[in-house]
Structures are given as structure tokens and as C-alpha cells.
BAFI-3210 file (N, C-alpha, C; in Angstrom, 3 decimals, decimal comma, padded with zeros to 6 digits):
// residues 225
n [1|2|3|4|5|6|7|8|9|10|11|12|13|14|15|16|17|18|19|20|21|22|23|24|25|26|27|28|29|30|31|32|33|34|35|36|37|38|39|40|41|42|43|44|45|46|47|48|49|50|51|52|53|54|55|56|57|58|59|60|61|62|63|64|65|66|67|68|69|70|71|72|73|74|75|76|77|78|79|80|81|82|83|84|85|86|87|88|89|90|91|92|93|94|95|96|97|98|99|100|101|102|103|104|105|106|107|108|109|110|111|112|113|114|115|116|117|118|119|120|121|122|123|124|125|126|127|128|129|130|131|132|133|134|135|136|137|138|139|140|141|142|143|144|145|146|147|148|149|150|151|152|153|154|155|156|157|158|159|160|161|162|163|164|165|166|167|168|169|170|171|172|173|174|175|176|177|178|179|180|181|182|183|184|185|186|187|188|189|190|191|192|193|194|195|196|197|198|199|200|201|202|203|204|205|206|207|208|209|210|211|212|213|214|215|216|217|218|219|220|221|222|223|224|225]
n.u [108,594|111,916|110,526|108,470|104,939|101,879|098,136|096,186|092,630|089,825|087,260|087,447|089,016|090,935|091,895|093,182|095,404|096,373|097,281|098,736|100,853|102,168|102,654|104,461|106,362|107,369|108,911|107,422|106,163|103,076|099,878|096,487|093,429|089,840|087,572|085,816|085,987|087,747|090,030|090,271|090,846|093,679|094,647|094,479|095,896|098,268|100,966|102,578|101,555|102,004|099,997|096,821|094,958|091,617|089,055|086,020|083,097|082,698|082,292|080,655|082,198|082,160|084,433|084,138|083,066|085,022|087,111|086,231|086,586|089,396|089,892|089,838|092,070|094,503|096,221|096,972|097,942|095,327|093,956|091,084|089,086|086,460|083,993|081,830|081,309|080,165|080,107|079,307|079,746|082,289|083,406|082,194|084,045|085,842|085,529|085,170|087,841|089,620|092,309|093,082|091,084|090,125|088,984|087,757|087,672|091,241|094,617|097,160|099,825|099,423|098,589|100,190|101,870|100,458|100,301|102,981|103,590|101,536|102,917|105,547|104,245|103,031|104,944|107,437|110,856|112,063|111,197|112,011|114,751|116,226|118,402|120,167|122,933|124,890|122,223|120,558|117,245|115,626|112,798|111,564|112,451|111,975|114,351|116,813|119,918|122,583|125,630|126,207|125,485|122,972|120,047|117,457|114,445|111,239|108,476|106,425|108,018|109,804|107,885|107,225|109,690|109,845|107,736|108,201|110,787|110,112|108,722|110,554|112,200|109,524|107,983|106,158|103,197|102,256|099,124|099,146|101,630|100,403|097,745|098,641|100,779|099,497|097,141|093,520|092,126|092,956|092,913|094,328|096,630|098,890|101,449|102,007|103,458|105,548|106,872|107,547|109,560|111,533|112,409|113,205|115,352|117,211|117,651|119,087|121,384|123,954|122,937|120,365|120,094|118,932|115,712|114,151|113,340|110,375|109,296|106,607|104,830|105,895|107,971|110,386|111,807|115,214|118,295|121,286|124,853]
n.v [107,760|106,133|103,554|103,909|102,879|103,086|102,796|102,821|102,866|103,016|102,172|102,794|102,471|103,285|105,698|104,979|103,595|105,794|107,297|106,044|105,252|108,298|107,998|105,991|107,059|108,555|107,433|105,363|102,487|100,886|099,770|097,969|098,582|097,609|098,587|099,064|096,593|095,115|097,121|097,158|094,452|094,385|096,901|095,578|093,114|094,186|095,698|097,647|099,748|102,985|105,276|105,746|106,292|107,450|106,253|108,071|107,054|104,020|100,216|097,430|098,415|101,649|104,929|106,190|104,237|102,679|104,338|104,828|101,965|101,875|103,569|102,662|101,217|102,803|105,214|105,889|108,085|109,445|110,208|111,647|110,858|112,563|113,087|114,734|118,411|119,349|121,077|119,418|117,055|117,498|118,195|115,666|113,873|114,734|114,432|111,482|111,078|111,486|112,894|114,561|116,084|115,886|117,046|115,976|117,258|116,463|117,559|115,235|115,717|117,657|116,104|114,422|116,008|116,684|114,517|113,678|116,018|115,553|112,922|114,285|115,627|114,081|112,554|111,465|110,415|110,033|112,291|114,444|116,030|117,492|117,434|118,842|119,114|120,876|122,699|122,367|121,450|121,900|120,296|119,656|121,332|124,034|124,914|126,169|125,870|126,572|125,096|125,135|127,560|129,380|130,349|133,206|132,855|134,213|132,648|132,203|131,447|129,975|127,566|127,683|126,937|124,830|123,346|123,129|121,881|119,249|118,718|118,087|118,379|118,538|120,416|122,980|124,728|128,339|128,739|125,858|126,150|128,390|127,476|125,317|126,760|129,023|128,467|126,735|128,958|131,469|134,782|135,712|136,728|135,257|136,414|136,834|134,701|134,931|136,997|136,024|134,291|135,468|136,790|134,630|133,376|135,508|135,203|132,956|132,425|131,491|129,105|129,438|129,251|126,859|126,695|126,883|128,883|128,068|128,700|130,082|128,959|128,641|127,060|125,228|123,548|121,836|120,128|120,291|118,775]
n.w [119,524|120,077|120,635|121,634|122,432|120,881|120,829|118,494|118,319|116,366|114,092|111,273|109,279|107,338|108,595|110,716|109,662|108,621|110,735|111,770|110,180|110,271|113,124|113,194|111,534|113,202|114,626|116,652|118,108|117,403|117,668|116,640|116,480|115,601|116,858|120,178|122,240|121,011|121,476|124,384|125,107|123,671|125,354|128,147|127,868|127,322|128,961|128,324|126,734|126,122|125,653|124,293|121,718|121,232|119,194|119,458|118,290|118,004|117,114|119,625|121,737|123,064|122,591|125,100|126,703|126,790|127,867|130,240|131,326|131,118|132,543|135,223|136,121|135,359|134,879|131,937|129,474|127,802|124,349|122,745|120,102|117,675|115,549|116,176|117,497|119,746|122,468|125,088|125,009|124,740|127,691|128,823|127,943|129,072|131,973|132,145|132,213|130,345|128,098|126,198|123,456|120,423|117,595|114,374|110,700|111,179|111,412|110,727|111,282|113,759|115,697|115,937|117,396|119,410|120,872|120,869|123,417|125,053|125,588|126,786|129,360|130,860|131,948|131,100|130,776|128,142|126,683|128,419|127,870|124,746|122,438|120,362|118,077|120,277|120,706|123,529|124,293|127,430|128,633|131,083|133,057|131,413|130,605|127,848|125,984|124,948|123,551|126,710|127,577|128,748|127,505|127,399|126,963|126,005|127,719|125,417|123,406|123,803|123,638|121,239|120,027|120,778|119,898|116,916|117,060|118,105|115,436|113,551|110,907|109,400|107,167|108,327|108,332|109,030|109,852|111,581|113,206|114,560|115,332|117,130|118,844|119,830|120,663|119,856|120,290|119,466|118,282|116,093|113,598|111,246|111,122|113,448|113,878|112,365|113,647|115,951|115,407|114,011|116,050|117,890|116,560|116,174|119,396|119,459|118,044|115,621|115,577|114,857|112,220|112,271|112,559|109,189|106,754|104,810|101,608|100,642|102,332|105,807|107,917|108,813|111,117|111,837|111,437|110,258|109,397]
ca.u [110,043|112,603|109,825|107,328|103,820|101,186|097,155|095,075|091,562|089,154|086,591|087,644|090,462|091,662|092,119|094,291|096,635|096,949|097,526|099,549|102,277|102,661|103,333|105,360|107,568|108,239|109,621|106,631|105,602|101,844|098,910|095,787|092,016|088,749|086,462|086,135|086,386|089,075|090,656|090,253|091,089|094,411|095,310|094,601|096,774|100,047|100,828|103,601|101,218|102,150|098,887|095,647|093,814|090,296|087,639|084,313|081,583|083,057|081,092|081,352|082,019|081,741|085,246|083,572|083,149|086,752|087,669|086,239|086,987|090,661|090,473|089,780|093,198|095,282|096,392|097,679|097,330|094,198|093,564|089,623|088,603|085,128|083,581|081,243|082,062|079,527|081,125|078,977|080,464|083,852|083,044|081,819|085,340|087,009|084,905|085,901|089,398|090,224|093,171|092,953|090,189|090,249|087,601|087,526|088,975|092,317|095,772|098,143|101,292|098,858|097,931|101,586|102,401|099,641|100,863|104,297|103,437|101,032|103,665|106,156|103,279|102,751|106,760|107,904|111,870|112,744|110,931|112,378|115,871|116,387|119,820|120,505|124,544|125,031|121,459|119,975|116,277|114,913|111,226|110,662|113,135|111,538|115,945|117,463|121,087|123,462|127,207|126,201|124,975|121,417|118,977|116,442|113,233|109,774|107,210|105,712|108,913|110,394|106,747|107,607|110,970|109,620|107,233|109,551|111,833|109,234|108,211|111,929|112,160|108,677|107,718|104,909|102,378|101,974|098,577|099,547|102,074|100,146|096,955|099,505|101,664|098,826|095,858|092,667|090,660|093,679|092,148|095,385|097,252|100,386|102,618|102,444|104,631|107,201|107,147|108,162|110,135|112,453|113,428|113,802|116,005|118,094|118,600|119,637|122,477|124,259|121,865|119,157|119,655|117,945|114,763|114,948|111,528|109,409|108,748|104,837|103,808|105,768|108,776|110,694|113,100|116,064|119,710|122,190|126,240]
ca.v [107,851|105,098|102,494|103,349|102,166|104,011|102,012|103,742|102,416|103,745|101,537|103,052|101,237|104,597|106,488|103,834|103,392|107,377|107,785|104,706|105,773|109,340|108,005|105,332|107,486|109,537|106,241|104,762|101,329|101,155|099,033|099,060|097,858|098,221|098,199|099,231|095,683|094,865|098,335|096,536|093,606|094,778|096,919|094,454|092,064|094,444|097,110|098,375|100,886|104,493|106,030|105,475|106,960|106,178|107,152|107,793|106,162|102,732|099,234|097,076|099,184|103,458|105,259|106,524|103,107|102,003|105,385|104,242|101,238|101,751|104,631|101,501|100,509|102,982|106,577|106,506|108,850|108,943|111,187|111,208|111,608|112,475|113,920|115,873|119,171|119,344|120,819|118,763|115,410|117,227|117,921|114,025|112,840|115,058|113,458|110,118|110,993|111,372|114,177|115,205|115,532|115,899|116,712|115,191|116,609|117,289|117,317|114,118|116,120|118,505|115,021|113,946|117,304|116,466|113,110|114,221|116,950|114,484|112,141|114,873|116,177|112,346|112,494|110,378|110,832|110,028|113,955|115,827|116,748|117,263|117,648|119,409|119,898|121,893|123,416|122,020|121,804|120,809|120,971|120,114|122,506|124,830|126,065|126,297|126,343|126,408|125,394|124,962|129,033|129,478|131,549|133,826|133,124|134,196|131,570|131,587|131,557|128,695|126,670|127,858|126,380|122,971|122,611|122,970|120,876|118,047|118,376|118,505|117,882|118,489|121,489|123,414|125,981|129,162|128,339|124,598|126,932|129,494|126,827|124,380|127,487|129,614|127,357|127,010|130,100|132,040|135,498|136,624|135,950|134,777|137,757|136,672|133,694|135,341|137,860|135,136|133,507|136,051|136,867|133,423|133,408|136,283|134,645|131,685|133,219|131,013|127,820|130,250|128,442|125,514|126,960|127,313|129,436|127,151|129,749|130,171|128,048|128,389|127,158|124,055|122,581|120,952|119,973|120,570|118,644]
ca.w [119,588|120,534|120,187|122,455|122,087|121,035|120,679|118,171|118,165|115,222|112,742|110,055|108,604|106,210|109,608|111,367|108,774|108,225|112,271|112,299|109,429|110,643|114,372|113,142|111,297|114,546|115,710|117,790|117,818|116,698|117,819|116,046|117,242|114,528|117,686|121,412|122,806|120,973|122,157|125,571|124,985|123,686|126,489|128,870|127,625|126,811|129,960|128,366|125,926|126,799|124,822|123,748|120,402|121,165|118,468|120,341|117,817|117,408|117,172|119,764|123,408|122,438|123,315|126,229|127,783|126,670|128,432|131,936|131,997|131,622|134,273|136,492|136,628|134,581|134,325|130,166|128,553|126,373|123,189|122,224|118,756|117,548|114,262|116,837|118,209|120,964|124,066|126,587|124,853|125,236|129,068|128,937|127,978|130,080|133,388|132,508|132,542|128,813|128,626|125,431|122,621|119,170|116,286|112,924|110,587|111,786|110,705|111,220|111,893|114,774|116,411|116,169|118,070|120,700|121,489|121,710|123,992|126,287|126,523|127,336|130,280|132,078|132,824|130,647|130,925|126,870|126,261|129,167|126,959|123,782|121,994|118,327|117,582|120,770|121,328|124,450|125,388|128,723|128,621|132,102|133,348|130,627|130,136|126,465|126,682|123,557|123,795|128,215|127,911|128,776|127,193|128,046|126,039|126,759|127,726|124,313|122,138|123,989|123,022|119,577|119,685|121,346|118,925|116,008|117,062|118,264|114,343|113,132|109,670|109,028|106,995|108,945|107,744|110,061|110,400|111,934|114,354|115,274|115,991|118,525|119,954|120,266|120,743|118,569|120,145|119,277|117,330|115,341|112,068|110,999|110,996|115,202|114,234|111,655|114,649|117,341|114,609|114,424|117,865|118,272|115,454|117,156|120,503|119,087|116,616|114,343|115,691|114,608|111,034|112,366|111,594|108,523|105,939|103,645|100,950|100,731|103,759|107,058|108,756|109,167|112,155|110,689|111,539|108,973|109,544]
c.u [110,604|111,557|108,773|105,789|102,554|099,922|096,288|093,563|090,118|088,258|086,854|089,419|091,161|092,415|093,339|095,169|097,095|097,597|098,852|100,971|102,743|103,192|104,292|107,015|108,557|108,750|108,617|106,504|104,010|100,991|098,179|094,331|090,968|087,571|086,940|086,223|087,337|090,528|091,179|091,118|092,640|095,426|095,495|095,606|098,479|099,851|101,557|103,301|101,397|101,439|098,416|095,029|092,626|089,107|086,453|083,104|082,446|081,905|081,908|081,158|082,425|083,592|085,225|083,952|084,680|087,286|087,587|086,392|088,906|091,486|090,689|090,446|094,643|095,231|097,241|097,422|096,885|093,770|091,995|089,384|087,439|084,827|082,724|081,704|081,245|080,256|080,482|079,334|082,126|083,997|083,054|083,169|085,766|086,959|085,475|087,269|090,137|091,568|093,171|091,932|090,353|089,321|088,023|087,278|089,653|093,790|096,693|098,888|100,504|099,087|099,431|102,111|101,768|100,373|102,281|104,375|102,709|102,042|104,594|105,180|103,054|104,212|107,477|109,413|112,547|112,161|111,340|113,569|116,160|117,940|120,180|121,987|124,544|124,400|120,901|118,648|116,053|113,618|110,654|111,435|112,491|113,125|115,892|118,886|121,641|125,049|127,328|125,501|123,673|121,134|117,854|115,469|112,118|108,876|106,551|107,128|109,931|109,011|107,196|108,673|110,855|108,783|107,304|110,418|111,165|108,963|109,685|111,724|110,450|108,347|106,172|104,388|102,399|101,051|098,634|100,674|101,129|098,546|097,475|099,802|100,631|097,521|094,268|091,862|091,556|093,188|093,827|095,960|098,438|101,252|102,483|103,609|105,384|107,573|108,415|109,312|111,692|113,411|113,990|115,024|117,444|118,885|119,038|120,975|122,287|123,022|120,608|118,796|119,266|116,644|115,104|112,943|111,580|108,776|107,529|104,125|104,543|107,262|108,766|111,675|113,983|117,925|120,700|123,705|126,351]
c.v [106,678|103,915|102,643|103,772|103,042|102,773|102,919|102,974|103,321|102,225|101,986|102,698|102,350|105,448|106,071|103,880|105,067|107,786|106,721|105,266|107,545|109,001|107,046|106,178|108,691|108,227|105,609|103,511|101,029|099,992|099,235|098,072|098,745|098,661|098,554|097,930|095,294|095,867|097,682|095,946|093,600|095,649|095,880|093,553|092,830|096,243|097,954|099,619|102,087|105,263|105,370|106,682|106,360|107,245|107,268|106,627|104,816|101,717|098,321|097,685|100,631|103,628|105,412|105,674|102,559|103,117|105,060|103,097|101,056|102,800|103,758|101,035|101,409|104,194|106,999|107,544|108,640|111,006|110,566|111,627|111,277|113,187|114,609|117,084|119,855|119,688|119,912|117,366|115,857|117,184|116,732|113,774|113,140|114,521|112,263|110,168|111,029|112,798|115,225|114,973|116,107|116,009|117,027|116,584|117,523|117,059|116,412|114,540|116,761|117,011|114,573|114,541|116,713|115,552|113,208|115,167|116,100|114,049|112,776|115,135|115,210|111,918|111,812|111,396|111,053|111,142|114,766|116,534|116,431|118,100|117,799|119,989|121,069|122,759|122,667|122,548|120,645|121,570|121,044|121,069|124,108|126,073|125,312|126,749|126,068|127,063|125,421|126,583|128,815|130,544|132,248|134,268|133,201|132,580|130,824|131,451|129,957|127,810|126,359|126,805|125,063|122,730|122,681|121,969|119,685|117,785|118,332|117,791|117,852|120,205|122,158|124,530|126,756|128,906|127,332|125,439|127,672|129,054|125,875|125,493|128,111|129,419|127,582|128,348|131,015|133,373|136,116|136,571|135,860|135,481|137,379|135,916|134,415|136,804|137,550|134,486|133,958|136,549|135,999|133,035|133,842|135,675|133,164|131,371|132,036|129,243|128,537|129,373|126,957|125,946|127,934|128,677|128,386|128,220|129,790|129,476|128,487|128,061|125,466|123,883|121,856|121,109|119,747|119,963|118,868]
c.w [120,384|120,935|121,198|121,669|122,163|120,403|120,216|118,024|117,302|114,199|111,680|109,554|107,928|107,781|110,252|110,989|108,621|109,411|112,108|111,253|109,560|112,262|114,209|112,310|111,863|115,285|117,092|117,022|117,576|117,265|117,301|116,426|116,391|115,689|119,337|122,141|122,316|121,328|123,717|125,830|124,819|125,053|127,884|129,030|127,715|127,904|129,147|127,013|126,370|125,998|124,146|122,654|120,905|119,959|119,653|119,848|117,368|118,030|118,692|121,796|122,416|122,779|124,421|126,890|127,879|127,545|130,348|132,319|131,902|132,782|135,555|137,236|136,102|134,644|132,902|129,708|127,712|125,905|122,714|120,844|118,229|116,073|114,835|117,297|119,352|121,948|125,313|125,915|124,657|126,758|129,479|129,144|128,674|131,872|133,530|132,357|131,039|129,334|127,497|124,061|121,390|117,973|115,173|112,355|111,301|110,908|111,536|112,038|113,237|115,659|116,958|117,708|119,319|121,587|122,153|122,935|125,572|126,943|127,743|128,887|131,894|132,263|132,320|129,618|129,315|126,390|127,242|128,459|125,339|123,207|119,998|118,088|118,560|121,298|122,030|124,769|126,548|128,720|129,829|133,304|132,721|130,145|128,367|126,878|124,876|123,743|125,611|128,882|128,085|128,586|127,905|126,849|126,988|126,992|126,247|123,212|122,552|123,485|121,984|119,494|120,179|119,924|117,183|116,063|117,358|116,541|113,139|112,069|108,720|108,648|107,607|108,428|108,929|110,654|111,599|113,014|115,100|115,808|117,149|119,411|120,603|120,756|119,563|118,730|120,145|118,176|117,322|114,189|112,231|111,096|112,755|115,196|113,432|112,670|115,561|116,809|114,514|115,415|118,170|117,783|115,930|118,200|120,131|118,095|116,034|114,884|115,293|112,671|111,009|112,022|110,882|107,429|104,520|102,710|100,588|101,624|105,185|107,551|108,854|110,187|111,607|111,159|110,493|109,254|108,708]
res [x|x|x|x|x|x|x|x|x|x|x|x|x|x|x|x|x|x|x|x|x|x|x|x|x|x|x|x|x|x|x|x|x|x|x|x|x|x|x|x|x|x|x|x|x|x|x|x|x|x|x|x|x|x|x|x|x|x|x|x|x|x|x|x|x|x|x|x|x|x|x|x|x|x|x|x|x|x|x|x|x|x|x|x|x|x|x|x|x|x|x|x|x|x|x|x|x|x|x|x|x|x|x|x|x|x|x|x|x|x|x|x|x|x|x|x|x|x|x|x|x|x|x|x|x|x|x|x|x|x|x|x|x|x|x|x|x|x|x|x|x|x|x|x|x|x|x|x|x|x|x|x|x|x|x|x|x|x|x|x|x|x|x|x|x|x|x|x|x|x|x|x|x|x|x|x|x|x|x|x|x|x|x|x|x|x|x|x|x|x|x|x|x|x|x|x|x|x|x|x|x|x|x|x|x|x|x|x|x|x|x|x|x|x|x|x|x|x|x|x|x|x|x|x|x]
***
């Protein structure tokens, strides 16, 4: 969003470009490195990256190593992504300071979500408010106000309603909700979100037709003049 800089680093050239035109068309600016020294090499040169993609198995230096040596000098936020799902090589990343990890496959728009959510996390002031015709969030306030009124949502229904509106204009499957809001070791089904969906719906009256239903998949975010 508003042009900041996101450094995905991956050998696989199909990957890059798939990461790279879903974060570019949330309005980031894009870097892109086939290799962990040129991952480096790149940050090094340009401070002003606010996130790192690092694959793990690249040629070259590993993610890993690209991971500690920019702990050296740098608290960015770094996203790890692996086609393993080993927990003692997620443990690994999380030692050297990675923040968030990721296994192959995954879904673009999820990753999107992540990133947005990181950035929001490391304080970075262009995600603390967000503004839709009148409905107000503040995420690090954790208020919702609409028209200067503030609401009273639960914990998990304000999530809901962040990460909706972080994906605004993007049609989402329940699944793809109810794996972000609720996390992946989440044991429930979908009837949780057209649960949460609704209430939300409720306290939100006539702004309640911002989300709007995707008939056989899920739920979209969406501003209507």
C-alpha cells in the first residue's frame, strides 16, 4: 500500500512474478532476487525495504543464512517460505528471528493478508486507521466507530472485519476466512463464519452492506458510492 517496498526472494521465477503481481496490486512497490546473495545484496544497498519474502532452499546463501545475517543490523519484517513442513525447521526460522513462516502451497491472497497484518504488527503508522464512507477502523486502538459512534465487537468479529477489509474488493472463500481469522489448527467449519458474519452485519447496520455474500464461495469487502 501507498508504495511501500516489499523484497521477495525465491529461485523460481513462476513464484516471484505470482507474489509480485498480487502485492503489487495492493499498491506495494516490489523487489525481486533469484538467489540468497542477491537477496543480500539488495537489501544492503536499499534501507528503505519494509519486508522480506525469503524462500528457504535457494542457490547461492539458504534463506536461513539471508535470515541471520540481516538480524545483524535489522529488525524487518521477514516472511519464510518453505515446501517443508517440518516443525524443527519452523522452530529454526523462528530462532533466527524470522516472524512469520509459510509452507508451499499456499494461497496468494492468504500471504497478501499475512504481510498486511505483519506490517500492521511492526507499527507501521499507514495500517493503524482505516477509513470506508464513514466506518472507521483503528487496529491499534482495536475501536470501530461509524459516523464518530463506537462499536462494541468481540475480539474475534473485529479480526473478521480487519481482515475483510484488508482484502477489500477481493472475493474470499470461507475456508480462506475461517483459516486467517481462526488460524490453521482451527477444528470447525464454515457455518462459524456466516455465524460471525452476521452479527457483524447487525452491529454495523446500514454499513453492514459492505460485506457483501459471493454466492457459492464466501464473502467479499466492498465500498459501494
Amino acid at each position: 500500500m501507498n508504495g511501500m517496498k516489499i523484497l521477495i526472494a525465491d529461485d523460481e521465477a513462476r513464484m516471484r512474478k505470482l507474489l509480485s503481481d498480487f502485492l503489487k496490486k495492493e499498491g506495494f512497490q516490489v523487489l525481486e532476487a533469484k538467489n540468497g546473495k542477491e537477496a543480500l545484496d539488495i537489501f544492503n544497498s536499499d534501507q528503505s525495504i519494509d519486508l522480506i519474502i525469503l524462500d528457504i532452499m535457494m542457490p547461492e546463501l539458504d534463506g536461513w543464512s539471508v535470515c541471520r545475517q540481516i538480524r545483524k543490523s535489522s529488525r524487518v519484517p521477514v516472511i519464510m517460505l518453505t515446501a517443508r513442513s517440518d516443525e524443527s525447521d519452523e522452530l529454526f526460522g523462528f530462532d533466527l528471528g524470522a516472524d512469520e513462516y509459510i509452507t508451499k502451497p499456499f494461497s496468494p491472497m492468504i500471504l497478501v493478508a499475512r504481510v498486511q497484518a505483519l506490517l500492521r504488527r511492526s507499527g507501521n503508522a499507514e495500517y493503524s486507521t482505516k477509513l470506508f464512507d464513514g466506518l472507521e477502523i483503528n487496529e491499534i486502538g482495536r475501536d470501530v466507530y461509524i459516523d464518530g459512534v463506537k462499536l462494541d465487537l468481540s475480539p474475534k468479529e473485529f479480526e473478521l472485519l480487519v481482515f475483510l477489509a484488508d482484502n477489500k474488493g477481493i472475493a474470499l472463500s470461507r475456508d480462506q476466512i475461517l483459516n486467517s481469522v481462526w488460524d490453521y489448527d482451527y477444528f470447525g467449519d464454515a457455518r462459524t463464519v456466516d455465524t460471525h458474519i452476521k452479527k457483524l452485519r447487525l452491529k454495523l447496520g446500514d454499513k453492514g452492506d459492505f460485506i457483501q455474500t459471493v454466492r457459492g464461495l464466501g464473502y467479499k469487502f466492498e465500498v459501494k458510492k
